[in-house]
C-alpha positions as CSV (number, residue, x, y, z in Angstrom):
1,X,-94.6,-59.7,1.6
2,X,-94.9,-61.2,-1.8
3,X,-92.9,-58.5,-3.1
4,X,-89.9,-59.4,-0.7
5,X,-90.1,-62.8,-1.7
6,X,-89.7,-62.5,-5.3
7,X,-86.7,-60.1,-4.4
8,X,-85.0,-62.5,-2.4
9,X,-85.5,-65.1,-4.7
10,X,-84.5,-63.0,-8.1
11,X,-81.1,-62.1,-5.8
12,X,-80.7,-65.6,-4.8
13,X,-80.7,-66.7,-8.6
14,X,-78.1,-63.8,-9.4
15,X,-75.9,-65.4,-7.1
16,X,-76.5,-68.6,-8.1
17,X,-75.4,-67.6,-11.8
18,X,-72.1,-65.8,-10.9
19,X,-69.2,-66.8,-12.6
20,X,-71.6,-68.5,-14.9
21,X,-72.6,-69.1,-18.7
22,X,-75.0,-71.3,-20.5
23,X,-73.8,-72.6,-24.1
24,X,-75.3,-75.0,-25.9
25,X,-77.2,-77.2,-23.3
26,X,-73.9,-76.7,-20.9
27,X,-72.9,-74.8,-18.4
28,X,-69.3,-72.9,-18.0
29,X,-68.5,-72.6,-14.5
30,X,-65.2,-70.7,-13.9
31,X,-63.7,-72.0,-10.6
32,X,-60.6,-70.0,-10.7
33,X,-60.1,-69.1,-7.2
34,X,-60.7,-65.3,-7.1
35,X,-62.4,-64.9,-10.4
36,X,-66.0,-63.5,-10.2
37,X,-68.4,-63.4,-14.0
38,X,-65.8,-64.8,-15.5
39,X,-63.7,-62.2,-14.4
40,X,-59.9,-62.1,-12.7
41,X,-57.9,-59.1,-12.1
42,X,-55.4,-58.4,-10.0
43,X,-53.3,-54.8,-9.5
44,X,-51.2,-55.4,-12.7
45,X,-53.4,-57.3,-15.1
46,X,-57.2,-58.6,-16.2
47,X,-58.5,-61.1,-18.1
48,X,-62.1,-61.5,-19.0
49,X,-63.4,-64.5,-20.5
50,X,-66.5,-65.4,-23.0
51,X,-66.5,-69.4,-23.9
52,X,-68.7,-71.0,-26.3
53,X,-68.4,-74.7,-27.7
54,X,-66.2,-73.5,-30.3
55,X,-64.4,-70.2,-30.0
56,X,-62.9,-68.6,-26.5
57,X,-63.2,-65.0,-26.7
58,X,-60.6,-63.6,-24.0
59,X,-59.6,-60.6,-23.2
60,X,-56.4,-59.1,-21.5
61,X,-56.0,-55.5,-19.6
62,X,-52.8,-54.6,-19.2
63,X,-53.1,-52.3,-15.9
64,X,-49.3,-51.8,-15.1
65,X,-47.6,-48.5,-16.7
66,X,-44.8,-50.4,-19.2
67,X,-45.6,-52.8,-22.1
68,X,-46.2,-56.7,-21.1
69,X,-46.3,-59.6,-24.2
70,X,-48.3,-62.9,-24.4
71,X,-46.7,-65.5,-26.0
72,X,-49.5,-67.5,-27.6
73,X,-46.9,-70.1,-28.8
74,X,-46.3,-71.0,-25.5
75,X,-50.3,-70.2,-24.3
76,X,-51.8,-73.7,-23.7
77,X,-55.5,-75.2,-23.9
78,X,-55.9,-78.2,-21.7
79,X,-59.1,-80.3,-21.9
80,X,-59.4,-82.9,-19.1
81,X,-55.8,-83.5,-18.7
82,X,-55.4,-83.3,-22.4
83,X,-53.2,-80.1,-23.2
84,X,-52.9,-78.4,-26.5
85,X,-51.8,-75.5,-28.6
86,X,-53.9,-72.8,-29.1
87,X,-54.9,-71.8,-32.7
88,X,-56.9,-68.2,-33.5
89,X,-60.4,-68.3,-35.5
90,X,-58.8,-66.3,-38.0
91,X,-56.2,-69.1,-38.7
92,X,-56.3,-71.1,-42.3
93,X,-56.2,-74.6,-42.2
94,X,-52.7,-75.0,-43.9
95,X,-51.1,-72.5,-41.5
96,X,-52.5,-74.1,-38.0
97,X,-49.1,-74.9,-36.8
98,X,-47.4,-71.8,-38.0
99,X,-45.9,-69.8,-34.9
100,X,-48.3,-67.2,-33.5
101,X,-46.2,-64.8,-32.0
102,X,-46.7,-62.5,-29.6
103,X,-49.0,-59.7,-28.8
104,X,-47.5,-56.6,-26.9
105,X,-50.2,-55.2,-24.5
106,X,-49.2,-51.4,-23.8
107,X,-49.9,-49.9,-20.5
108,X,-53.2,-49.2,-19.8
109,X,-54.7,-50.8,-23.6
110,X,-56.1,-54.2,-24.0
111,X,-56.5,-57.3,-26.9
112,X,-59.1,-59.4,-27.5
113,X,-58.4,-62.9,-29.3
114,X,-61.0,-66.0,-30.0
115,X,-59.0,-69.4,-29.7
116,X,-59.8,-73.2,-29.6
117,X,-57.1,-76.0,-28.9
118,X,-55.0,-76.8,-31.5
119,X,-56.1,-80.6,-31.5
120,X,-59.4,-79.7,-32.2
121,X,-58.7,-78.7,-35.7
122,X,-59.6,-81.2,-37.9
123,X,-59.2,-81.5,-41.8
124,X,-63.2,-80.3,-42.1
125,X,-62.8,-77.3,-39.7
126,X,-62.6,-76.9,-35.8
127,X,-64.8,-79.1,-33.7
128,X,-66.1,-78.4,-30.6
129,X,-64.7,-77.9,-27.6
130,X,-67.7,-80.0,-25.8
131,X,-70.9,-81.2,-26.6
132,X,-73.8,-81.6,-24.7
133,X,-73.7,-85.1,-25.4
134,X,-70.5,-86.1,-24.6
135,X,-70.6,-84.0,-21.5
136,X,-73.4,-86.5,-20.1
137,X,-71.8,-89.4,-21.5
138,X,-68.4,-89.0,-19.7
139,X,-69.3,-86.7,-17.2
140,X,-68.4,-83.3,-16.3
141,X,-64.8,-81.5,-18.5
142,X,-62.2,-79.4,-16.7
143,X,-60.4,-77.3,-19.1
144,X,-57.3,-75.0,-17.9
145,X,-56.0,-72.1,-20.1
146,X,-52.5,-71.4,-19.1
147,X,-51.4,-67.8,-20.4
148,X,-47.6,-66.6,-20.0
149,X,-47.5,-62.7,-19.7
150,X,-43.9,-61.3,-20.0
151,X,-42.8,-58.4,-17.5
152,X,-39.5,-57.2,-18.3
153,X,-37.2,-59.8,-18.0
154,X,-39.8,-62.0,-15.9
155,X,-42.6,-64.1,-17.0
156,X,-45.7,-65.1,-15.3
157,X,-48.0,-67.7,-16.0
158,X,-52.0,-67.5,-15.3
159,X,-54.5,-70.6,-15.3
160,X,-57.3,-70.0,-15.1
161,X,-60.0,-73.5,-14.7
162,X,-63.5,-74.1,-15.9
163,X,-66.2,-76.6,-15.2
164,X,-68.5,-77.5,-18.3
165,X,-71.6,-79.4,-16.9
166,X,-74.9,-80.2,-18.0
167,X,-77.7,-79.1,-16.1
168,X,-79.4,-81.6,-13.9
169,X,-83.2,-81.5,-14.8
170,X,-85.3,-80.8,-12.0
């Protein structure tokens, strides 16, 4: 009997956690509808997502059988209504507001690209996306990553919407 108890509860807290991480003192829901461990995916394309406080790490499957493009000038990084460019972790200081371009996905391959907003590049470095502290100061952020994908001579555009909270003690 004890042993089905602690299965039902280690279950329970698995599906508790789905679509879940923890990052310094926060957590990162996503509440994309149809997105499951940070995970969407439909029959043409995927995109997997790894937040942190600073740095985004996303990752997009191209699952059709031609070539799709991102155009990360046109990608956005909205923060509580607040929307912004995108810049890369690999981007200088002085070149923060050069174009990006765009990344061609061919069929059946995938990228991977770490980004922050644009306005959170300050003249010391990026700062945070959130902080614990300002998270239970002003209460809980909604950020929204919009992502155009080219097909053909059509374009697409996929938000995706996160929830970072801190954790109510218990």
């Amino acid at each position: 009997m004890k042993r089905i108890f602690v299965c039902i509860c280690l279950i329970m807290s698995l599906v508790v956690a789905k679509g879940q991480e923890k990052y310094a003192g926060c957590v990162i829901e996503q509440t994309t509808p149809g997105a499951n461990n940070m995970v969407w995916e439909n029959d043409s394309i995927k995109f997997t997502f790894s937040p942190t406080d600073l740095f985004w790490s996303i990752k997009i499957e191209n699952k059709t059988k031609a070539n799709v493009e991102c155009d990360w000038d046109k990608t956005l990084f909205i923060r509580n209504k607040k929307s912004s460019g995108i810049v890369f972790d690999n981007t200088i200081r002085m070149q923060k507001d050069a174009p990006k371009g765009t990344s061609i996905i061919a069929s059946g391959t995938e990228i991977s690209k770490r980004i922050f907003p644009l306005e959170n590049w300050w003249e010391t470095g990026a700062y945070p996306v959130f902080k614990k502290k300002s998270i239970k100061k002003e209460g809980n952020m909604i950020i929204r990553l919009i992502f155009p994908i080219k097909y053909g001579d059509s374009i697409r555009e996929y938000e995706f919407s996160f929830m970072v909270s801190v954790p109510q003690k218990k």
